[in-house]
C-alpha positions in Angstrom: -51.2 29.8 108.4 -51.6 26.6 107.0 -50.7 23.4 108.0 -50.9 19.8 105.8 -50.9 16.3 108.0 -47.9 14.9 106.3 -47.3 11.7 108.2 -47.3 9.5 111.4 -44.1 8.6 112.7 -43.9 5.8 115.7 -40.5 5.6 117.3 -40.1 2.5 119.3 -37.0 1.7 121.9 -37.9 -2.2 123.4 -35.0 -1.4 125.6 -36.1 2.1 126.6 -40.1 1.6 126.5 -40.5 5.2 128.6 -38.7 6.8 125.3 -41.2 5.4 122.8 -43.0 8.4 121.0 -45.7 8.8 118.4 -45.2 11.8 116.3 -47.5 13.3 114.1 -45.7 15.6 111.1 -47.0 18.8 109.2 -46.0 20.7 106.3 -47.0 24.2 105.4 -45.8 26.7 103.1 -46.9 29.8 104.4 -45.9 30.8 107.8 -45.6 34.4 110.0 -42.5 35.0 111.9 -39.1 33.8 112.1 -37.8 30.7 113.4 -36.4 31.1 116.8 -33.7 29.0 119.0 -34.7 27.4 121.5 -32.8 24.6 124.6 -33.1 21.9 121.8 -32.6 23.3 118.6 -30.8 26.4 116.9 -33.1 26.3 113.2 -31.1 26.3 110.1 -33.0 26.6 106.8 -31.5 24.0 104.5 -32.1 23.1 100.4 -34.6 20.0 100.3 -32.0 18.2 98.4 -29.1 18.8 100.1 -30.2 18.0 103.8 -27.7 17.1 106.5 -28.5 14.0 107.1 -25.3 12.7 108.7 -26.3 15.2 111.8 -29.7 13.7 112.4 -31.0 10.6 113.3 -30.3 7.8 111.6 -34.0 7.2 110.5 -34.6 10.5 108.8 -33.1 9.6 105.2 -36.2 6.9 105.0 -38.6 9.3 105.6 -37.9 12.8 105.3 -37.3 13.4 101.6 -40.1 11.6 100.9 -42.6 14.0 103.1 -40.6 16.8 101.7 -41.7 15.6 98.4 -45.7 16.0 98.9 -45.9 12.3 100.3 -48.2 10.9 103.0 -46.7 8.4 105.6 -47.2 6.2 108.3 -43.6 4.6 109.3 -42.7 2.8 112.4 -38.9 2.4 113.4 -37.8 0.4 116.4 -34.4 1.2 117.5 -31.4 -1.0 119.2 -29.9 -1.2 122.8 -27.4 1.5 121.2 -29.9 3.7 119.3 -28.9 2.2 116.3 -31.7 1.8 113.8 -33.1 -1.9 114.3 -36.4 -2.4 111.6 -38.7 0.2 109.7 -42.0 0.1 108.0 -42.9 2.4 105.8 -46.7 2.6 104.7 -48.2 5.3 102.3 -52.2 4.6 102.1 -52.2 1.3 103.4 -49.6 0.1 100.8 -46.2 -0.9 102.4 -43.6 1.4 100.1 -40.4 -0.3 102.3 -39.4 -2.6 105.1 -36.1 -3.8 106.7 -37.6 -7.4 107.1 
C-alpha cells in the first residue's frame, strides 16, 4: 500500500467548539481489498470530475478537486450557528491560493 499526505484540513464550529476537528487527508493509488460499509458511510466509487457534491458538505467543492488533482493543502473552514459555511483559507506551500475575507 501506499499512501501520499495530501492535505491538512481544520474544521472549526465557534458555536460548537467540542465539534472542532483537525483532519489529516491521504491519497493512494494502489490499495488491497474492497471498500466496505460501515455505521457512517455506504462507499460509492465516483468519476473525479463528476463528484456529488450537492450530497456533501458544503466545504468540499473548495478543496476536494483540487487534492484529487495531485495538490497539497492546508485549509481552515469555520462554520456558522447553522453549519453553514462561515470563512475558508486555503494555503498550498505557504502561499494563500483563496480566502472568503
Amino acid at each position: 500500500l501506499v499512501f501520499e499526505k495530501a492535505g491538512r484540513l481544520e474544521f472549526l464550529f465557534p458555536h460548537k467548539p467540542h465539534w472542532n476537528q483537525e483532519v489529516h487527508v491521504y491519497t493512494s493509488t494502489q490499495w488491497q481489498g474492497e471498500p466496505t460499509n460501515s455505521d457512517e458511510i455506504t462507499p460509492q466509487w465516483f468519476n473525479k470530475n463528476n463528484l456529488p457534491f450537492s450530497e456533501m458538505w458544503s466545504d468540499a467543492p473548495y478543496w476536494l478537486p483540487n487534492i484529487l488533482s495531485g495538490e497539497t493543502l492546508n485549509v481552515t473552514f469555520s462554520f456558522t450557528k447553522d453549519l453553514g459555511l462561515e470563512s475558508y483559507q486555503i494555503y498550498k506551500g505557504g502561499e494563500l491560493l483563496a480566502t472568503s475575507n
